[in-house]
C-alpha positions in Angstrom: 152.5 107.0 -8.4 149.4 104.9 -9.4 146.1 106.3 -8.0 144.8 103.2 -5.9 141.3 102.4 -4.2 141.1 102.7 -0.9 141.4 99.0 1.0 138.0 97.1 0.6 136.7 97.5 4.1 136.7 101.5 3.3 138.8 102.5 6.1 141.6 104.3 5.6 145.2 103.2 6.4 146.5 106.2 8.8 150.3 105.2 7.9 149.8 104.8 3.7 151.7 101.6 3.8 148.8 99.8 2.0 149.0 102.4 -0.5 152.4 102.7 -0.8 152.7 99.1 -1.4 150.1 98.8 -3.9 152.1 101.8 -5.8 155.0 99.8 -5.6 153.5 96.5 -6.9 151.5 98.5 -9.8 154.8 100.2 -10.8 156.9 96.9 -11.1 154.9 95.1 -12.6 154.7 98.2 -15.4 158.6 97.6 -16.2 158.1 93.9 -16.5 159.4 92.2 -13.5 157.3 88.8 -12.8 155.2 89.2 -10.0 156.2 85.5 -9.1 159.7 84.1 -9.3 159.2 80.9 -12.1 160.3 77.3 -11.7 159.9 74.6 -8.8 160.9 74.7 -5.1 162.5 71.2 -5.5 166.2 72.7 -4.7 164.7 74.7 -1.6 162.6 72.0 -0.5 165.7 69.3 -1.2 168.1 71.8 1.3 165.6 71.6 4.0 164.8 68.2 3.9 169.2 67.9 4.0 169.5 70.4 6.7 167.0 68.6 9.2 168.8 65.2 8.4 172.1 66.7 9.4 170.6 68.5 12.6 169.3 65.0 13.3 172.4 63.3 13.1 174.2 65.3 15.1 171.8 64.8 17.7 172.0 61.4 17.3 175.9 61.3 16.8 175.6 63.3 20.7 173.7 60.9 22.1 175.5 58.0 21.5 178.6 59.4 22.2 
């Protein structure tokens, strides 16, 4: 595992988990994963924007009916 500072205020995390993530961020990014997923949101941002139209036509279809 990575030897990692301690957290910046100087306390230490009782359960590790700050630790243990940093270890686990330090060793991906060693084999070469990306640390960020690459290209635009558009089709995620597109699905929302088609998901709250169709929730608000169906609301709308309910009320008239």
């Amino acid at each position: 595992m990575a030897n990692n500072p301690p957290n910046p205020a100087g306390q230490h995390d009782q359960a590790g988990s700050t630790q243990m993530f940093r270890a686990f961020v330090d060793e991906s990014e060693s084999f070469g994963a990306p640390a960020e997923r690459s290209g635009s949101r558009a089709g995620l941002v597109i699905g929302i924007v088609v998901a709250a139209a169709a929730v608000v036509a169906a609301v709308a279809w309910v009320a008239m009916g």
